[in-house]
C-alpha positions as CSV (number, residue, x, y, z in Angstrom):
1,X,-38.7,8.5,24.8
2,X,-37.3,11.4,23.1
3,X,-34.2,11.1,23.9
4,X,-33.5,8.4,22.1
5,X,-34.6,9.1,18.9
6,X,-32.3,12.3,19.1
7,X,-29.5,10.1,20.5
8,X,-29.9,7.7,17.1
9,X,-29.8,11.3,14.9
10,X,-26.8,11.8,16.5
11,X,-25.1,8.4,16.4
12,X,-26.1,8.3,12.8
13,X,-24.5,12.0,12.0
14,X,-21.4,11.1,13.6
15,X,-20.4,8.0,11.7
16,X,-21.8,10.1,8.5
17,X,-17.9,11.0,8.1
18,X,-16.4,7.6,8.8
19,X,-16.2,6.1,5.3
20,X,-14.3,9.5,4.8
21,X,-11.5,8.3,6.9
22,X,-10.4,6.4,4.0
23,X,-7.8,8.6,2.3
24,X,-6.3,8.3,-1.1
25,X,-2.5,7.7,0.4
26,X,-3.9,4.8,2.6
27,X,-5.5,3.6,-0.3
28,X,-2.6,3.9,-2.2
29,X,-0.2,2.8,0.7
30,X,-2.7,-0.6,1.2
31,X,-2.1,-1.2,-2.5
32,X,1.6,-0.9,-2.7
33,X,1.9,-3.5,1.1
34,X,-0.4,-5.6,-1.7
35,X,1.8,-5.1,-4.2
36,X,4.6,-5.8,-2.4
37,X,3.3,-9.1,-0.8
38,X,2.8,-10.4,-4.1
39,X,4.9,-13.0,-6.2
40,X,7.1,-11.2,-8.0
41,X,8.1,-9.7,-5.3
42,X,9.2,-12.4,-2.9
43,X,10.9,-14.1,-6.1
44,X,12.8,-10.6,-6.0
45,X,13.2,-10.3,-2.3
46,X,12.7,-13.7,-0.8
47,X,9.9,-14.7,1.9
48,X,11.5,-13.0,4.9
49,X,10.5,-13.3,8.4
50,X,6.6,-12.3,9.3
51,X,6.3,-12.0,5.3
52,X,2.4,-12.9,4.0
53,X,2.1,-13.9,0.2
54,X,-1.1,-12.2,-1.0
55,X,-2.3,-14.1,-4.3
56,X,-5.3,-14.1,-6.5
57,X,-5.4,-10.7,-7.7
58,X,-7.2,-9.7,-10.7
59,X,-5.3,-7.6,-11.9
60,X,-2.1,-10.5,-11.4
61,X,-0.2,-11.8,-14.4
62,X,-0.7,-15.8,-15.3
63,X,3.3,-16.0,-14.8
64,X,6.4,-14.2,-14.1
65,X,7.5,-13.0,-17.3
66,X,11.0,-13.9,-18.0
67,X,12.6,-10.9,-19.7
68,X,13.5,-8.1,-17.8
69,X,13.0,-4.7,-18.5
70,X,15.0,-2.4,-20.3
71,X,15.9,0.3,-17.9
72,X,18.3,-0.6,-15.2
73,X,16.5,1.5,-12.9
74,X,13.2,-0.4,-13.2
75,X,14.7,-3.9,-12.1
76,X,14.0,-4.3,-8.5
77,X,16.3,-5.7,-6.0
78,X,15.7,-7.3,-3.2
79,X,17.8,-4.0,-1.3
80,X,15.3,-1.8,-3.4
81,X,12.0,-3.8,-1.5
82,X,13.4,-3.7,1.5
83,X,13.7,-0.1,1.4
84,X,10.4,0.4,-0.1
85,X,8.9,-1.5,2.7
86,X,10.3,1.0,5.2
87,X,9.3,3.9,2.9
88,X,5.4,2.5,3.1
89,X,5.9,2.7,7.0
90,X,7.3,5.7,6.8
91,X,4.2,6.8,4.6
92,X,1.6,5.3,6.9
93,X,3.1,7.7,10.2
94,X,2.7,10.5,7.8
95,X,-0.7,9.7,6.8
96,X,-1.7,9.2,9.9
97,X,-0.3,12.3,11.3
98,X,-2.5,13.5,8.8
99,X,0.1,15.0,6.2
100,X,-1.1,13.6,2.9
101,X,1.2,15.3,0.6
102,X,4.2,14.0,2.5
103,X,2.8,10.6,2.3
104,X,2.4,10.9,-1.4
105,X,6.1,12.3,-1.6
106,X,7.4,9.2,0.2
107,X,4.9,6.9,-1.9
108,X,6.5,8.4,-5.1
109,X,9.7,7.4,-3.8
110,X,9.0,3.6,-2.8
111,X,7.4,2.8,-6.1
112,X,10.7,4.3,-7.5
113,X,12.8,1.9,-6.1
114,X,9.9,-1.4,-6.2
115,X,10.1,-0.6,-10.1
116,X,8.7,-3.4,-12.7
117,X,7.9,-6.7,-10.9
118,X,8.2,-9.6,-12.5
């Protein structure tokens, strides 16, 4: 009988660090797939292949809006989402090598190129 309330100490301690796992680059990686699954995006990009469209987001606009933004290098293309795309999977091996600041580099660099959404 004493083993097992040792064993249940134990169990507990060890998924003590689970919700840890969570790191602020996956977060940020899950937010960007998210962003990138959204509307504006595949009226960008297109619905490719194995493509899910992720809607009801609070923090979504009612609409496209229909200007564009100022700065050429904000528009995205749909060459610009591709590459992000492989950018965030590039990420996600980083981050889970366990080299966060290399996944935030690479992050930096795919919201570069996803730029304003409409």
């Amino acid at each position: 009988m004493r083993a097992s309330p040792l064993l249940l100490a134990a169990v507990l301690l060890a998924g003590y660090g689970l919700p840890a796992l969570a790191t602020p680059c996956a977060q940020h990686v899950g937010a960007l797939q998210r962003r990138l699954d959204s509307v504006g995006a595949v009226h960008v990009a297109g619905l490719e292949p194995g493509h899910t469209l992720t809607t009801g987001s609070v923090k979504a606009l009612p609409r496209a809006l229909a200007d564009q933004p100022g700065d050429p290098q904000l528009r995205p293309t749909r060459e610009n989402i591709a590459a992000a795309r492989l950018l965030i999977h590039e990420a996600s091996a980083e981050e889970a090598e366990g080299n966060q600041r290399a996944c935030e580099n690479i992050l930096s660099d795919a919201k570069r190129l996803i730029g304003a959404l409409p």
